[in-house]
N, C-alpha and C positions, 0 to 999 in steps of 0.2 A: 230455468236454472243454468247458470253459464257451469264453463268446464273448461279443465284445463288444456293449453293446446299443447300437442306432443308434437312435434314436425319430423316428417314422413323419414324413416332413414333408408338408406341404399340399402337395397337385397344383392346378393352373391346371385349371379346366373348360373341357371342349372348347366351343369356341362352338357356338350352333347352324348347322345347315349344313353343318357341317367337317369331311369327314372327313380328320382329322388321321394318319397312317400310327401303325403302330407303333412302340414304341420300338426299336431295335435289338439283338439278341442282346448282352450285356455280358458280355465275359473277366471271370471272377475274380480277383483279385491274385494269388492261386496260384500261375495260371494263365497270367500275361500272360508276352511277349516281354521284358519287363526285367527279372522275375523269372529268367527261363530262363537270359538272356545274366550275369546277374549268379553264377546259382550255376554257370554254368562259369568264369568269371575265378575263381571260389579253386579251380580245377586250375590254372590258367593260371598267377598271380600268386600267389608266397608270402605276399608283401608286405601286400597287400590282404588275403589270406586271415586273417593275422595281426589286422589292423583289423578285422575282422568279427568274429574270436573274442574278443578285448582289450575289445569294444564290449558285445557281445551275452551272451557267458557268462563272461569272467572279473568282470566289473564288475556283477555281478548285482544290483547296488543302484541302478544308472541304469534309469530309465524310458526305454524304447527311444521315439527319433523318430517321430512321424507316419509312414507307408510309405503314401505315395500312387500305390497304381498297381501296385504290387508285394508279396511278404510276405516280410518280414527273419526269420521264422521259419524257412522254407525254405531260404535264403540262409546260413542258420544251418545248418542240417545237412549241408549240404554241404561249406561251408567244415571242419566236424569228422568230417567222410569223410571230405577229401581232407587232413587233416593226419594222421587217423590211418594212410592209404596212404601218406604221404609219410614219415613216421618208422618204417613198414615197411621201405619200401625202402632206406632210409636206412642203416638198421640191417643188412638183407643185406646192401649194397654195403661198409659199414666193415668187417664180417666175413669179407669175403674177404679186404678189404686185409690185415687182423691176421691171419688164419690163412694167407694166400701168404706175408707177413712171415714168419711163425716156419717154414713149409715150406721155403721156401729160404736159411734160414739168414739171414734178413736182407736176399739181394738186392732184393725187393718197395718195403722200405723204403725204398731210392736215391730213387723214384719219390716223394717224399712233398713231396721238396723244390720241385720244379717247380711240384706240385700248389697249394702252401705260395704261390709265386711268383704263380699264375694267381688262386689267392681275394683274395690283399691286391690284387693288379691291380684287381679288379671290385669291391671295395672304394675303394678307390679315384677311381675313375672315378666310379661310383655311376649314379644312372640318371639320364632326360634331358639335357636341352644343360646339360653344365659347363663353368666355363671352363680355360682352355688349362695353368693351374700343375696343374691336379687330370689333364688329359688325356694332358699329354706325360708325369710319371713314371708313370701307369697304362699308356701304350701301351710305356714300355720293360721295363716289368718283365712286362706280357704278354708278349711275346715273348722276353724270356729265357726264362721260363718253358717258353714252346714249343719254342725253340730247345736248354734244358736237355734236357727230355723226348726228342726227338726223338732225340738225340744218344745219351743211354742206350738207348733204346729201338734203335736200329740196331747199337749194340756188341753188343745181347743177341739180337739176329737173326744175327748172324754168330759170335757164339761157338756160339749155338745149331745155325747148320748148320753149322759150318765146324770146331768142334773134335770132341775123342775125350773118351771117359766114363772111358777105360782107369785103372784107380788106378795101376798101374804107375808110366805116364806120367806123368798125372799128378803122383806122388811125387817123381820123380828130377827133374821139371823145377822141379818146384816148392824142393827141397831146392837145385839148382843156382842158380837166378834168388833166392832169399831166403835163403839162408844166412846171409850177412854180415847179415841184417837182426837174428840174433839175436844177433851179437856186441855188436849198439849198443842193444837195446833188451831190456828185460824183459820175458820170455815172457809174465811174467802180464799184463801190459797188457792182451793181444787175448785172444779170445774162440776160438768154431770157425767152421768155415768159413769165407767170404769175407774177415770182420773180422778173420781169424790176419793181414792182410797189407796190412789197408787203414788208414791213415793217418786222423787226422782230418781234414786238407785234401783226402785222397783223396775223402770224403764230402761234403767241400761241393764243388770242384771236380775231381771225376772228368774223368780223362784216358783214351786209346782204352789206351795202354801197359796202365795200372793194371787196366783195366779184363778186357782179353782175359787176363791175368796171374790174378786172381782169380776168375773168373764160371767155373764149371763147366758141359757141354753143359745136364746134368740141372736144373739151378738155372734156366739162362735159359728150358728148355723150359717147367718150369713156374712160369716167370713170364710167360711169354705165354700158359699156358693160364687162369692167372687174370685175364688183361687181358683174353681173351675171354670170359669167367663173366661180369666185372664189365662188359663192354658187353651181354651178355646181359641183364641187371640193368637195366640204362638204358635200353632196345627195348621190353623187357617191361614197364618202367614207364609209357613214354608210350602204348607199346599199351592198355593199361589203360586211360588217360588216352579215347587214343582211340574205346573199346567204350563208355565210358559216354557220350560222346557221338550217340554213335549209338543206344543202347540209353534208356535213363532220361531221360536232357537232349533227345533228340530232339523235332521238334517235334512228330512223330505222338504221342508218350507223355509229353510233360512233364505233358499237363491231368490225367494221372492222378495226383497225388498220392499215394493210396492204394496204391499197388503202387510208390513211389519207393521202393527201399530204405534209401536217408540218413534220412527219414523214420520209419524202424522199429528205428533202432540203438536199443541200452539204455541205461539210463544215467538216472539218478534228478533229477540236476541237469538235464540237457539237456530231460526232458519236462517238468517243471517249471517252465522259464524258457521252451520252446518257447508251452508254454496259458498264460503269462505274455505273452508279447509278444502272440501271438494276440488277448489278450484287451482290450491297449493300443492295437498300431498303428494299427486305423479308428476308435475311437472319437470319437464328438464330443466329449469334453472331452480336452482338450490338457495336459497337465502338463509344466513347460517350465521351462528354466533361465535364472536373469533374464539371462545373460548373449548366449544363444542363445534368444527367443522364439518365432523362428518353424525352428528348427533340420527339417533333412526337407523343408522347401518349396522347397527348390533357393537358386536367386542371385536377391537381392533386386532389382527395380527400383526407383527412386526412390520412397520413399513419399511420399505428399504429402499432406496436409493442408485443406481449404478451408473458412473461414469467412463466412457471411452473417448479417446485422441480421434478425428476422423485422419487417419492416414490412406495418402491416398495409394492406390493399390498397381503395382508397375507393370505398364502394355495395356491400362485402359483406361477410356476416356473419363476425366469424373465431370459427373453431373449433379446439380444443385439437389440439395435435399434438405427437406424440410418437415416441421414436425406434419401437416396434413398427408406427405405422401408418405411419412409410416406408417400412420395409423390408418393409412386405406390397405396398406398391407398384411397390415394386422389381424383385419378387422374379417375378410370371405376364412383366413386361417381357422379364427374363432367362430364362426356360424358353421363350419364344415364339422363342428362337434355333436351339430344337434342330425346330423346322418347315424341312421340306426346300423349297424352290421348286416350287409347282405344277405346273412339266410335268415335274420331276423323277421325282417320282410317288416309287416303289420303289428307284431307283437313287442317291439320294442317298448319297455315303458321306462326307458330311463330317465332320467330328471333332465338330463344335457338334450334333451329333445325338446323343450321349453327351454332352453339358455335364450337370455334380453340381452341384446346389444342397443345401447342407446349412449347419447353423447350430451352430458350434462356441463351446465357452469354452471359454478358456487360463485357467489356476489356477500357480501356483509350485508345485512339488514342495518349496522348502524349509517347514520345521515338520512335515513327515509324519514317521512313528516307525518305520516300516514301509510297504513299499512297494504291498502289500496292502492300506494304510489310502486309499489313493487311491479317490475315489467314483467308480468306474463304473458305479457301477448305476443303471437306471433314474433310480430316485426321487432320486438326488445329481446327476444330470446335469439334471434339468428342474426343481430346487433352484434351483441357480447361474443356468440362463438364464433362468428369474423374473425373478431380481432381477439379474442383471448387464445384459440389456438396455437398462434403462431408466438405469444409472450412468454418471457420469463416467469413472470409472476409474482404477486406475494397475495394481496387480499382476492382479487380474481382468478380465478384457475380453471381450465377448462380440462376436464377428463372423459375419457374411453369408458363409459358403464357396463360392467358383463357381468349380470344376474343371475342366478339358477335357483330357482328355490323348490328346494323337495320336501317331501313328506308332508305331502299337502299344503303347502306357506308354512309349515313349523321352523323347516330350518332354510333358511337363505341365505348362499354365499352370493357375497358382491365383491368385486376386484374393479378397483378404481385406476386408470393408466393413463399411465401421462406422459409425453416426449417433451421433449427441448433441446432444439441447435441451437448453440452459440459458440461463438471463439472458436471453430471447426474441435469442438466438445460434442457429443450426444448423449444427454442424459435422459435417463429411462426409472419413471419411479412408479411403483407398485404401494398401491395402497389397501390389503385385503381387510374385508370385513365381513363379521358373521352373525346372524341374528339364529340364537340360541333356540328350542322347543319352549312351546308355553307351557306354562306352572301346571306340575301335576294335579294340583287341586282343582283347577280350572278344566283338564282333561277329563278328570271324573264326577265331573259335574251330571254327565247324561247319566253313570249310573248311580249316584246321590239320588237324585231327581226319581230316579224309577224303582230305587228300595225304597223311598217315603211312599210313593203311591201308591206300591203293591204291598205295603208291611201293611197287621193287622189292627187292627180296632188297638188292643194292649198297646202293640209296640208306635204308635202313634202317640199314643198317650203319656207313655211315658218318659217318649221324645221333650211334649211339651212340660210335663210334670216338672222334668230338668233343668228346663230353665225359665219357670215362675218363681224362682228366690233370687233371682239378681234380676228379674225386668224392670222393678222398679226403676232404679238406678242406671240400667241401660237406657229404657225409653226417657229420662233426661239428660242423658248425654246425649242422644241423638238428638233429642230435637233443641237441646243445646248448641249442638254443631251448625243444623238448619238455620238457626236465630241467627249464631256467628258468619255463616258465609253469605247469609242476604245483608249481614252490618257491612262486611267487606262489600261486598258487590256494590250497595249503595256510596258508601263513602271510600272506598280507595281509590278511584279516580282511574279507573285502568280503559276506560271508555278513549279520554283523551289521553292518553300516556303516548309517550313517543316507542314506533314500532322499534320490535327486540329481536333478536333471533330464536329458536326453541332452545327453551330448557332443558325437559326428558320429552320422552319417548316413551307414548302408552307403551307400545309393543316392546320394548327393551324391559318396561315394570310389570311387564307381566309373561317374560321369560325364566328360563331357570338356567343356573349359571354353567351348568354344562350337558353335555347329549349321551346318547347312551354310547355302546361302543358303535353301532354298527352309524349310527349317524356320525363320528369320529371321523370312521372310516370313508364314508360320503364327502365330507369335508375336506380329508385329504386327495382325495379322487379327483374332484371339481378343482382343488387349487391347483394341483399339478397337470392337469389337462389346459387349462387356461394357462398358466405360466410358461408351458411349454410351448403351446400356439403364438404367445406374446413374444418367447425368444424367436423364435424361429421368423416373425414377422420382420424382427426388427433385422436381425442378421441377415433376410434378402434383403429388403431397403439400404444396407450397407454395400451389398453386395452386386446388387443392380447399378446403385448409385457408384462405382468404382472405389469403395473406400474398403481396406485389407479387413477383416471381419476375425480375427485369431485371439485378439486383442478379447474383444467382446465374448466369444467363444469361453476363454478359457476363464472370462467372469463367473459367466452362469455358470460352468462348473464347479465352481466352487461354492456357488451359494449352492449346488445340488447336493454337492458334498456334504454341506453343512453349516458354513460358512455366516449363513443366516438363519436361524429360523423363522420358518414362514408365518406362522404359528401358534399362537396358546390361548388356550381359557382356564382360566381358573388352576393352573395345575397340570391342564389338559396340553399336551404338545405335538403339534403335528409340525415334520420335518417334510418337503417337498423336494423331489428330484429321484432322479433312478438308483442313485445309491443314498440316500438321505436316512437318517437315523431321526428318531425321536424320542426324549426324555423328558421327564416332569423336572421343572424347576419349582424353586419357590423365591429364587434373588431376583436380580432386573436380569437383562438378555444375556442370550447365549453367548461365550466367549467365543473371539475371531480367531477361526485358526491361522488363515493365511493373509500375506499382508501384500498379496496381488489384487485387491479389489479396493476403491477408492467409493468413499461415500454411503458407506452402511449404514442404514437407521437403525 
């Protein structure tokens, strides 16, 4: 299975004197907590699950995202487990509906309508806060639905215990109670059984009369034993649901990999596009859709821009400088972050103790012919950062990557840096980025998973009891969806389609738009530790280099000031610097207070 190659970067020498700890044990993206919590949400969420497969293997012509911190590979095979379990189930659950149907002569069917009732309801509604025209007909028509169902469901418990099988009986009453119905109507209308006497109005609203009239013991009996087949069906599924949690996804077994089952299904396209993204996600060269550049990095903070004059500085010599010898100054400033405090000794567990320094280029995916033609090898990647370091740039750019991702991979800041001399100019651009915590629902997956296995006999049952009046009508959407994405797969032509850049980002669809506070707080921590290191880099490379630094100086300060913020999600606003403030907005960026700094984004 090939891999991607990462080329070796310079380490900071240990000063003399130092002894510096070791690095810390590093999770593999494999292997990490957002990997994990990710490939349980596609058991969880169809929805998502659908976006991961639409992403990753229908669209085989896009270049998967950056996967910082996690592996959209994995993610991948799970999501194509759990959709092939789910059009399993899907499929036995319709099969009973259709074969109870034709066993009882049609009674099965009645039930279809309610079902019919409950799916356009949740249709309807749809998911999160909607407002009140989409709420109020979704809440009435849920509850007829329920209120239909129930109603059936109770006529067919009382003909079931309460009537006689006798045909006799049957006959005579039946011939006595519906006679005159064949003087008015033509026999051949109706069918057998139940339909010899039921109306079309009788079918859309069924009354108790029509119903004790029509419904034989034997009919309603086994139409309650396929209601309990079909909640068998639904127990068994989430049980399912719940084993692999425990089993595979747990956290004792996830780092295995190699014994994942999802991992070892067959399938010629899957391993193919599986050592296909393997081979893209970590790479240092980025291939990226102009419209989405930094697509995978999470939610953008304000990029900003800074420009200063080099002037040169009077009574010393100036010497040439260029963007590679900044950023080699930049660079021991920012790995000096991952030293723990001296009497911390061993017990440091800060995040900045895993800070990634690494040095990527972004290239367009458009003009490739194939998506194979993309250079990641070696010798195409240390091509491009030759010559893209030292450019100006537009579709090429070459940047400084500084990673920290804490809270197990939940939350990852990225800070993207970039130099450029020109015209005795030095400009300096910051491009932060932050990949959110995954979706709480997806968090409480493990203990979802372990209240269904440990709740009892009842409360199982009437898990699935819940939702036997809309499977109908579920299990043919799903395997409606199934039919629709193997029609796509065959005829949309995405095999030879000319390469794209990524669309989304599993990891971004299955984030939440903002962290708690104390992860806020983290955030702001990490940016201002980095930004700080970043100035301080650049202002000696000034300063070495003979070029007056005051200029530059009293920039930062005022982006510290406020000048910019570094900062927002959602609402959420972090301000960076020693005196920096932060407020919630809801318009576009913060106003400029001072008109000493050139080139704000």
């Amino acid at each position: 299975m090939s891999t991607a190659y990462v080329p070796q970067q310079p380490q900071p020498a240990t000063p003399a004197g130092t002894d510096a700890p070791p690095t810390p044990p590093h999770t593999p993206p494999h292997a990490s907590e957002a990997t994990r919590l990710l490939c349980a949400g596609t058991y969880l969420d169809s929805a998502y699950r659908d976006r991961v497969i639409e992403e990753l293997h229908l669209n085989e012509q896009r270049i998967v995202a950056p996967s910082l911190g996690f592996d959209a590979a994995r993610v991948l095979a799970h999501a194509l487990r759990a959709r092939r379990q789910e059009l399993m189930w899907a499929g036995a659950i319709l099969g009973l509906w259709v074969f109870g149907s034709a066993l009882t002569g049609g009674m099965l069917a009645l039930f279809v309508l309610p079902s019919l009732y409950l799916a356009v309801a949740s249709w309807i509604r749809g998911r999160g806060a909607q407002p009140l025209y989409r709420r109020v007909p979704a809440f009435l028509l849920r509850w007829w639905g329920r209120i239909m169902f129930a109603a059936l469901l109770v006529f067919t418990v009382i003909v079931a215990f309460g009537g006689s099988d006798d045909s006799s009986s049957y006959d005579s009453t039946y011939d006595s109670s519906y006679g005159s119905s064949y003087d008015s109507y033509d026999s051949g209308l109706y069918g057998d059984g139940f339909t010899d006497s039921a109306s079309a109005s009788d079918l859309l609203f069924p009354s108790g009369d029509s119903l004790s009239d029509v419904i034989r013991p034997w009919q309603a009996w086994v139409t309650l034993v396929m209601f309990a087949l079909i909640a068998l069906c639904i127990a068994a599924q989430r049980g399912q649901f719940a084993r692999v949690l425990a089993a595979e996804l747990s956290p004792q077994r996830f780092p295995d990999a190699a014994g994942d089952p999802a991992e070892q299904a067959t399938g010629e396209r899957f391993q193919r596009l599986k050592n296909r993204i393997r081979l893209e996600q970590h790479a240092p060269l980025i291939m990226y859709h102009e419209a989405r550049p930094f697509c995978g990095a999470g939610a953008a903070y304000e990029t900003w821009v800074l420009a200063v004059e080099l002037r040169p500085e009077e009574m010393k010599k100036q010497q040439p400088i260029g963007n590679r010898m900044v950023l080699e100054k930049i660079r021991p400033l920012i790995e000096q972050l991952r030293l723990p405090a001296e009497y911390a000794g061993q017990l440091g567990r800060d995040r900045l103790r895993r800070l990634e320094i690494d040095e990527c280029v972004f290239l367009p995916a458009e003009g490739l012919r194939r998506r194979e033609e993309a250079p990641y090898h070696a010798q195409g990647f240390e091509e491009h950062r030759a010559r893209a370091v030292e450019e100006g740039a537009e579709k090429r750019r070459h940047f400084l990557r500084i990673r920290v991702g804490g809270w197990e991979e939940e939350l990852v800041v990225t800070v993207f840096v970039r130099i450029h001399t020109q015209g005795r100019m030095l400009m300096l651009e910051v491009a932060p980025h932050v990949l959110t915590p995954v979706r709480e629902d997806f968090k409480n997956a493990d203990r979802t998973a372990h209240r269904f296995r440990h709740n009892n006999v009842l409360g199982k049952g009437a898990f699935a009891a819940a939702l036997v009046p809309s499977s109908a009508v579920r299990s043919v959407i799903t395997l409606g969806k199934g039919l629709g994405y193997v029609w796509r797969l065959l005829t949309g032509g995405y095999a030879g389609a000319l390469p794209d850049g990524p669309s989304v980002s599993v990891r971004e669809l299955g984030s939440v738009p903002t962290g708690s506070l104390f992860q806020e707080m983290d955030v702001a921590r990490y940016l201002k530790s980095v930004q700080d290191r970043v100035a301080n880099g650049v202002r000696t490379a000034l300063a070495e280099s003979g070029y007056k630094t005051g200029e530059f100086v009293q920039k930062i300060v005022n982006i510290s000031n406020g000048d910019v913020n570094i900062g927002r999600i959602e609402g959420s606003t972090f301000a960076v610097g020693s005196h920096a403030s932060a407020s919630s907005t809801t318009g576009g960026a913060a106003p400029q207070k001072g008109s000493d700094t050139d080139g704000h984004g």
